[in-house]
N, CA, C and O atoms as CSV, one atom per row, in Angstrom:
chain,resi,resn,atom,element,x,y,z
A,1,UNK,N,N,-26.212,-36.038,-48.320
A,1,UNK,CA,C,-27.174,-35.431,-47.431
A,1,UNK,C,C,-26.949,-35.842,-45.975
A,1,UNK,O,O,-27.276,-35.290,-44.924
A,2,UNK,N,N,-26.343,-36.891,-46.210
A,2,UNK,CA,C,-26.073,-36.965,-44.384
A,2,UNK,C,C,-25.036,-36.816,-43.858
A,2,UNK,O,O,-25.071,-37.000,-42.642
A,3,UNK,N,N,-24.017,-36.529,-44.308
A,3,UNK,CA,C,-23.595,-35.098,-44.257
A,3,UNK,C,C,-23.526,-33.650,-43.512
A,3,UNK,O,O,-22.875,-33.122,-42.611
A,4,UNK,N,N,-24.317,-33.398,-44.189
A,4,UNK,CA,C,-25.083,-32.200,-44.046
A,4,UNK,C,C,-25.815,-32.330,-42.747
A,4,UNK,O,O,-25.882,-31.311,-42.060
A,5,UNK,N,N,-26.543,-33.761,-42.169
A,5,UNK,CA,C,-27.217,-33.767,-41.389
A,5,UNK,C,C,-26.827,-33.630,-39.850
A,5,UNK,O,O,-27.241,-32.950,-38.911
A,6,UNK,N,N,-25.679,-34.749,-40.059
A,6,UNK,CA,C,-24.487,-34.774,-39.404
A,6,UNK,C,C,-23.641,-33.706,-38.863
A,6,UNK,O,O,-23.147,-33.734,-37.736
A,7,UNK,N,N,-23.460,-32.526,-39.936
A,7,UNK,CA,C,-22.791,-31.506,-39.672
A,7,UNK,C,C,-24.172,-30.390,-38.553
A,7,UNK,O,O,-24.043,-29.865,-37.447
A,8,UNK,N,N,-25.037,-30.421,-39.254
A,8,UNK,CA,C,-25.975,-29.224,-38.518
A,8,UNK,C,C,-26.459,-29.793,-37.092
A,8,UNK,O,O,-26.832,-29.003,-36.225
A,9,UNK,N,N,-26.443,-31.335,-36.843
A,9,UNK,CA,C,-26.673,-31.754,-35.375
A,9,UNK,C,C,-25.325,-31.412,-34.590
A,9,UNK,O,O,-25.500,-31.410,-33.372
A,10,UNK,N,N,-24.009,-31.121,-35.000
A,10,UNK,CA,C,-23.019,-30.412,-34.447
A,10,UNK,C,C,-23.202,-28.798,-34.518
A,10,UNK,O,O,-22.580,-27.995,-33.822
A,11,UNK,N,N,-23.696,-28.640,-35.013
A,11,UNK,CA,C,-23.746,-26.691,-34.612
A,11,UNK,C,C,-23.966,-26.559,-33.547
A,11,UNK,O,O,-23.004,-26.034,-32.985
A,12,UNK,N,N,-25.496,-26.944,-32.317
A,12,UNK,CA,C,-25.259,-26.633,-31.220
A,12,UNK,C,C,-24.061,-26.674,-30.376
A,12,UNK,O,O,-23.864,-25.672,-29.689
A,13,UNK,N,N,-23.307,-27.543,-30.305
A,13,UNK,CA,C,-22.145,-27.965,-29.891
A,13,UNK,C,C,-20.608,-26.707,-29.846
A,13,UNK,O,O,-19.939,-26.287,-28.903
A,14,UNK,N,N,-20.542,-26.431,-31.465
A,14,UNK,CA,C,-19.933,-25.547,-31.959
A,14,UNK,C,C,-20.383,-24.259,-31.592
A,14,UNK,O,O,-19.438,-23.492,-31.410
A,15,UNK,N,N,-21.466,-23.767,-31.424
A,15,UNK,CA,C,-21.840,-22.548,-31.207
A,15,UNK,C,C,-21.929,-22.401,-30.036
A,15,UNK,O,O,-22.125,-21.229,-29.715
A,16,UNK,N,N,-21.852,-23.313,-28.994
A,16,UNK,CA,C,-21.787,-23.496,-27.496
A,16,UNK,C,C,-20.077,-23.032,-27.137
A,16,UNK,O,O,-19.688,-22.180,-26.340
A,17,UNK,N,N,-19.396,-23.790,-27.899
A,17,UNK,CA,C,-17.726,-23.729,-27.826
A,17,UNK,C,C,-17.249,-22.287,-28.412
A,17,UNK,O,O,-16.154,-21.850,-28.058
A,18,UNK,N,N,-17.949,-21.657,-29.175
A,18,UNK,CA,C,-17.497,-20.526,-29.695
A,18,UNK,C,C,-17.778,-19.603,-28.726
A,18,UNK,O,O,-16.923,-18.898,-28.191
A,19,UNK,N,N,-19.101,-19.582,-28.452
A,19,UNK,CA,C,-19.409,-18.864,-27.062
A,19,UNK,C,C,-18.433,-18.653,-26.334
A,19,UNK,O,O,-17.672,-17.686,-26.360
A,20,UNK,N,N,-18.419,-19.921,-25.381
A,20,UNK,CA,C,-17.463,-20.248,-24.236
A,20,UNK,C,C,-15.809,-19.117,-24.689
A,20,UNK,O,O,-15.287,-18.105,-24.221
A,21,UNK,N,N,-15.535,-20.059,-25.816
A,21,UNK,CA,C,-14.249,-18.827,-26.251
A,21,UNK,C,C,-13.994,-17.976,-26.235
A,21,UNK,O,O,-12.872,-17.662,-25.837
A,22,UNK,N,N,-15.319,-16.662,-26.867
A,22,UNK,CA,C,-15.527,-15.674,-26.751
A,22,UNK,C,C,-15.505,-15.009,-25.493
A,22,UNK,O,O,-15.044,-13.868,-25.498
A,23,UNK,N,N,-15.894,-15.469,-24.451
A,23,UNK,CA,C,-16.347,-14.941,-23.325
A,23,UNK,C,C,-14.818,-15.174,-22.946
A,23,UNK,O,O,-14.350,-14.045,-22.800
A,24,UNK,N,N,-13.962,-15.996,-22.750
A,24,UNK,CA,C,-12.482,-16.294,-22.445
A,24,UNK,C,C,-11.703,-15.157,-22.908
A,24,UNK,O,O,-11.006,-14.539,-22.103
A,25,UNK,N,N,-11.773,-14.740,-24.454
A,25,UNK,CA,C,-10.899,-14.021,-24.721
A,25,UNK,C,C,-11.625,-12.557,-24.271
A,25,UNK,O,O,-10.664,-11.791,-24.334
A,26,UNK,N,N,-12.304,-12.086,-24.027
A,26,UNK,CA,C,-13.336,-10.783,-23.728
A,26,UNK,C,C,-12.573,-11.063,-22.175
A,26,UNK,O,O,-11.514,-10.435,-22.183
A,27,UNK,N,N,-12.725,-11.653,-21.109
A,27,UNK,CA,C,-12.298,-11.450,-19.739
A,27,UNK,C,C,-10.674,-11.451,-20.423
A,27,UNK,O,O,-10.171,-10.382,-20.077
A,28,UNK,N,N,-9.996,-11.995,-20.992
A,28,UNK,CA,C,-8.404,-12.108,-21.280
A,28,UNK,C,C,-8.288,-10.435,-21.579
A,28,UNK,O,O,-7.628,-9.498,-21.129
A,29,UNK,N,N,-8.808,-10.536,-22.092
A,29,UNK,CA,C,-8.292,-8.648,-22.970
A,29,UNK,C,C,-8.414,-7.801,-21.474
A,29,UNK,O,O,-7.419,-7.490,-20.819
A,30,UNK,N,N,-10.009,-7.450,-21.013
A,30,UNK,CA,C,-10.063,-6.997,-19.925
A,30,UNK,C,C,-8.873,-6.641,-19.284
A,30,UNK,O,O,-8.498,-5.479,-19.129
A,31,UNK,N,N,-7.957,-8.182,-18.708
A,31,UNK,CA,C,-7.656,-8.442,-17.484
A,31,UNK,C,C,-6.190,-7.920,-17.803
A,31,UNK,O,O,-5.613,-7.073,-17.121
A,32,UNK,N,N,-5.672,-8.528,-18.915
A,32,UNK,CA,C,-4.646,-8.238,-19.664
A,32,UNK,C,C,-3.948,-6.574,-19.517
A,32,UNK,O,O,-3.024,-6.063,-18.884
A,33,UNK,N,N,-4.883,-6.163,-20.399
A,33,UNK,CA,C,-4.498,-4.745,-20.690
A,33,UNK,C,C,-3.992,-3.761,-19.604
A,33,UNK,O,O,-2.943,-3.116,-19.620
A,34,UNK,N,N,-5.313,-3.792,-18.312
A,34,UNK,CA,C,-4.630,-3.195,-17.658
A,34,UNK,C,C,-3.186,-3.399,-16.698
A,34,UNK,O,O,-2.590,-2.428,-16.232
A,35,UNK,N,N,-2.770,-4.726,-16.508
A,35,UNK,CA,C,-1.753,-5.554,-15.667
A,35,UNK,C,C,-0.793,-4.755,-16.857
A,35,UNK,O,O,-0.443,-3.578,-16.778
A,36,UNK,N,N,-0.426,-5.800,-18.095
A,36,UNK,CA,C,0.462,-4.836,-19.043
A,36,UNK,C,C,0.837,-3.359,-18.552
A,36,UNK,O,O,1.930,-3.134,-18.033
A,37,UNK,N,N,0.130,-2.631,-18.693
A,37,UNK,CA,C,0.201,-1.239,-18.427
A,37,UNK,C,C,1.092,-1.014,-16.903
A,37,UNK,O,O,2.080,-0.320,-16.665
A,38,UNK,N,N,0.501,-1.668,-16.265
A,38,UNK,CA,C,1.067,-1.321,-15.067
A,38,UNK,C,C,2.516,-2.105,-15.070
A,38,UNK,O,O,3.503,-1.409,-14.836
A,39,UNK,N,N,2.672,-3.262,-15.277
A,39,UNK,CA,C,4.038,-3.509,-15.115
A,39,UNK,C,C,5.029,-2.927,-16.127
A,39,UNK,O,O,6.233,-2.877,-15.879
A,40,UNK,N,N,4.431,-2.434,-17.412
A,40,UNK,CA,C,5.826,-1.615,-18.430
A,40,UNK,C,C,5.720,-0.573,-17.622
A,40,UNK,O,O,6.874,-0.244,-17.349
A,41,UNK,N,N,4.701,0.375,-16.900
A,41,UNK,CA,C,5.247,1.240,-15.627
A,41,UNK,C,C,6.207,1.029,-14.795
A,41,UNK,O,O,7.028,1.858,-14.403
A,42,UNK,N,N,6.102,-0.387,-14.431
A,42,UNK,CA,C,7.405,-0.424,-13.271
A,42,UNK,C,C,8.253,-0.921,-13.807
A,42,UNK,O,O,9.145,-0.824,-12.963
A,43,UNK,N,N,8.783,-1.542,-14.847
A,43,UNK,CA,C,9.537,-1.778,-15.822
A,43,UNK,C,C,10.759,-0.240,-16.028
A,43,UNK,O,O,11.966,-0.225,-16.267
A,44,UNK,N,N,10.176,0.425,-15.898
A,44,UNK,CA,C,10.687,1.801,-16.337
A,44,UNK,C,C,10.633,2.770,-15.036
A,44,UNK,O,O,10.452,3.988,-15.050
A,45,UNK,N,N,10.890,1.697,-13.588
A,45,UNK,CA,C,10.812,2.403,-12.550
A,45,UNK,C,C,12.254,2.818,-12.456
A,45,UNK,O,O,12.967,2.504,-13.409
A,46,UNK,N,N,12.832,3.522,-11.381
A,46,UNK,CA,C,13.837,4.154,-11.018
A,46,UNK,C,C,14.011,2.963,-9.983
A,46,UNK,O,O,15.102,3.296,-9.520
A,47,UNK,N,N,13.747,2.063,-9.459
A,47,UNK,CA,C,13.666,1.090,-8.809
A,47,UNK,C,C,14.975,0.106,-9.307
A,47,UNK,O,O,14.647,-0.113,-10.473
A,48,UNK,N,N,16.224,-0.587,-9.103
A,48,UNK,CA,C,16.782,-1.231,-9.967
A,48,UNK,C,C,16.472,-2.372,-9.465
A,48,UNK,O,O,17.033,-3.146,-10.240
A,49,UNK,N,N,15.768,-3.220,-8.406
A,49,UNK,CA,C,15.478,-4.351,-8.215
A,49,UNK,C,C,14.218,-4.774,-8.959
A,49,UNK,O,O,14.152,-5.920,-9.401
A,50,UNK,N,N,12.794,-3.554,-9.189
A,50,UNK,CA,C,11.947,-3.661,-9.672
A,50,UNK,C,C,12.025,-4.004,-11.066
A,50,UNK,O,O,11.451,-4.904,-11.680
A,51,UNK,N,N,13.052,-2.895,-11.560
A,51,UNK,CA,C,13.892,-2.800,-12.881
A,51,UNK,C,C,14.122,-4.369,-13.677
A,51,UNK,O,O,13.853,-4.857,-14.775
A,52,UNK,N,N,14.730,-4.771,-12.503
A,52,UNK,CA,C,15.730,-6.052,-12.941
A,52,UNK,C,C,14.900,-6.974,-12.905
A,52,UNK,O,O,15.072,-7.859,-13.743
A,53,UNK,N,N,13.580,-7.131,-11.838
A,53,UNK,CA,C,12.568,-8.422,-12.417
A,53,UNK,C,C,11.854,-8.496,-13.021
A,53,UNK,O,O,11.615,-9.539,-13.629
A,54,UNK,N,N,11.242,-7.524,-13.128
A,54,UNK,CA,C,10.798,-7.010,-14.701
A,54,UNK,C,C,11.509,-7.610,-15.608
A,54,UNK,O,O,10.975,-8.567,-16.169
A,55,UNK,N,N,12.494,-7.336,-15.890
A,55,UNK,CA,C,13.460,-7.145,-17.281
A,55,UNK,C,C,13.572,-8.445,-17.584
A,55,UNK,O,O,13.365,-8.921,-18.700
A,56,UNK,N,N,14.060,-9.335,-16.130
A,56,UNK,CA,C,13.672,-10.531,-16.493
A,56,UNK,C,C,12.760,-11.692,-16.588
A,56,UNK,O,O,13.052,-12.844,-16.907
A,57,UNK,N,N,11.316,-11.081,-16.177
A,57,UNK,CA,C,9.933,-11.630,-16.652
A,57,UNK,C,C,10.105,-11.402,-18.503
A,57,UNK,O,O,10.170,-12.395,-19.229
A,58,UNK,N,N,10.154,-10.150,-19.005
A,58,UNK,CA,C,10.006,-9.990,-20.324
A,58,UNK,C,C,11.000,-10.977,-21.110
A,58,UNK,O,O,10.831,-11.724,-22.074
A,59,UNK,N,N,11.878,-10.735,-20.469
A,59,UNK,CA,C,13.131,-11.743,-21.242
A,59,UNK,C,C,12.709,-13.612,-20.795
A,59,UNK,O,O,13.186,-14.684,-21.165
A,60,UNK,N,N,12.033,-13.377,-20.214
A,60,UNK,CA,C,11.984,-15.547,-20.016
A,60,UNK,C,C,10.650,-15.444,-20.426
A,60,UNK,O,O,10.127,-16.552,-20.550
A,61,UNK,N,N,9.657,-14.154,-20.770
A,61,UNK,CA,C,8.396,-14.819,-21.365
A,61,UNK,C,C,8.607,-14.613,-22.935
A,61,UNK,O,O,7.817,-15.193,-23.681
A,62,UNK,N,N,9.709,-13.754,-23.535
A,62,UNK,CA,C,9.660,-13.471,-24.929
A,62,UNK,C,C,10.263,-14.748,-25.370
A,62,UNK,O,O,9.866,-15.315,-26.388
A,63,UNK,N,N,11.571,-15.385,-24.345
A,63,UNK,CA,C,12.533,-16.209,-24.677
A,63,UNK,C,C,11.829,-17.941,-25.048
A,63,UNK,O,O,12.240,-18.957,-25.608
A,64,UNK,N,N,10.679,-17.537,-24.414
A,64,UNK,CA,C,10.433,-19.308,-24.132
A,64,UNK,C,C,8.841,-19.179,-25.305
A,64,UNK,O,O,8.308,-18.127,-25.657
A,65,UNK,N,N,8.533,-20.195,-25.573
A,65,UNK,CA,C,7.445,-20.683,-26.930
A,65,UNK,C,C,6.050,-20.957,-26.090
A,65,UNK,O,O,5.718,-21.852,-25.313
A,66,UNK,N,N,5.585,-20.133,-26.446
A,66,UNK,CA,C,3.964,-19.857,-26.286
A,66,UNK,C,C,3.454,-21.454,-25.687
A,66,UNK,O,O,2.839,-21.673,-24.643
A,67,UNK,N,N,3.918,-22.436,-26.693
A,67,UNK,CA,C,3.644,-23.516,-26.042
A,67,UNK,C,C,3.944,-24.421,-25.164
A,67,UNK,O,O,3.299,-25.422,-24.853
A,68,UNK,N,N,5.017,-24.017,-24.741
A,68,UNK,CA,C,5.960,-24.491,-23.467
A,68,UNK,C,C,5.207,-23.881,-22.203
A,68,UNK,O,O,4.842,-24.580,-21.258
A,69,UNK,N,N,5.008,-22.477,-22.285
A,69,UNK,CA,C,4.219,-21.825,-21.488
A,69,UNK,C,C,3.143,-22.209,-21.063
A,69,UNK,O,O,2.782,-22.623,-19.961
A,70,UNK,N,N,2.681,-22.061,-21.935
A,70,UNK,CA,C,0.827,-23.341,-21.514
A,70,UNK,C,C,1.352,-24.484,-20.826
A,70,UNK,O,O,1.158,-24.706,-19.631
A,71,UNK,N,N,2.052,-25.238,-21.638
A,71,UNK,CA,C,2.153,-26.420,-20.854
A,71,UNK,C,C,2.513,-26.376,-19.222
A,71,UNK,O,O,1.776,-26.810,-18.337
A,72,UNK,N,N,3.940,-25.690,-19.013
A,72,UNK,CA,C,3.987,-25.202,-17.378
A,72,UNK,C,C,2.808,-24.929,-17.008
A,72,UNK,O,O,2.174,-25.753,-16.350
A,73,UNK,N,N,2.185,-23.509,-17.416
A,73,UNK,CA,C,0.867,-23.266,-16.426
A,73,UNK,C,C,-0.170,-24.418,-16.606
A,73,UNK,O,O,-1.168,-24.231,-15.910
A,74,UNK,N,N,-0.193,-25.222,-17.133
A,74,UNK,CA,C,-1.463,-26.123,-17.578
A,74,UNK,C,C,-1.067,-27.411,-16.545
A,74,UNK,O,O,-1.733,-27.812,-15.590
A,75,UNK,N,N,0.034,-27.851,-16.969
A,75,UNK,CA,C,0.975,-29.204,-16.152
A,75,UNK,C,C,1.743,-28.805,-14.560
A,75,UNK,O,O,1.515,-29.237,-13.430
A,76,UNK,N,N,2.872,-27.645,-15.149
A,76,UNK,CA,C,3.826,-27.939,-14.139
A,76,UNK,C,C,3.306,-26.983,-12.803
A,76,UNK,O,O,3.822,-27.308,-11.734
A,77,UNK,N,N,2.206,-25.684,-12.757
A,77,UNK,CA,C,1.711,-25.292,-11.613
A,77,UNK,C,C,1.068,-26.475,-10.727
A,77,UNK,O,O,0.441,-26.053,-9.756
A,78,UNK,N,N,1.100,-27.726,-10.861
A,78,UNK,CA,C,0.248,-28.794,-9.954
A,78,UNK,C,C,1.059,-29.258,-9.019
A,78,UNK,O,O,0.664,-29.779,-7.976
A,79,UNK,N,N,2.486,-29.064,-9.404
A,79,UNK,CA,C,3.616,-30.159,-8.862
A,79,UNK,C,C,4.338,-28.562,-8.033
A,79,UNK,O,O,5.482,-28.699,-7.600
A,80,UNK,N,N,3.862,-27.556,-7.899
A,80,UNK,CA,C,4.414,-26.610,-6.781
A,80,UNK,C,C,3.134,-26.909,-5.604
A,80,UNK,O,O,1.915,-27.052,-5.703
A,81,UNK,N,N,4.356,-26.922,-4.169
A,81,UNK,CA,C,3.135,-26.992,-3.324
A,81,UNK,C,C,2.247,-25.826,-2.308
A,81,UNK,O,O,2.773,-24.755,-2.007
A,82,UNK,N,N,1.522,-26.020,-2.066
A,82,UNK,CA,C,-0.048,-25.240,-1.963
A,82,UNK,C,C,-0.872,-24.729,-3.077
A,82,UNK,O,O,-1.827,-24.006,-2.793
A,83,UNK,N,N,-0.642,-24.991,-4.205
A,83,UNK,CA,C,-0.681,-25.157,-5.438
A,83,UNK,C,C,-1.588,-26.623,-6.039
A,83,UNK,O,O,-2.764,-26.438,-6.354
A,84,UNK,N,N,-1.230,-27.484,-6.122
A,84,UNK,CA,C,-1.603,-28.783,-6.543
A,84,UNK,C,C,-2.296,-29.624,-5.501
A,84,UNK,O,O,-2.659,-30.769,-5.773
């Protein structure tokens, strides 16, 4: 039973954090979708400089591990300057 008691004095907590999440991934989708859209537009410009950085955003964000990624934006954006 205590336990149990233990666990339900953490729900506020949890249901606070789920929140918070929710609302993260709801602005993510938002923000997401339309940027996507627009850069596989210029992706597929007649542009070959536009072309080519494009091509290689997709290729160094497919190439590299979701978690490496975080970590740069989380860690290594501090140590560029006007930035950090």
């Amino acid at each position: 039973m205590e336990q149990l008691a233990y666990l339900g004095s953490l729900f506020p907590s949890l249901a606070a954090g789920v929140k918070y999440t929710l609302g993260l991934f709801g602005i993510t989708i938002v923000l997401s979708l339309p940027i996507g859209m627009v850069l596989s537009f210029l992706r597929e410009s007649r542009n070959p400089v536009v072309r080519g950085i494009l091509s290689f955003y997709v290729w160094l964000m497919r190439g590299t591990p979701l978690l490496l990624q975080l970590f740069f934006f989380y860690f290594g954006l501090t140590f560029l300057p006007g930035i950090g």
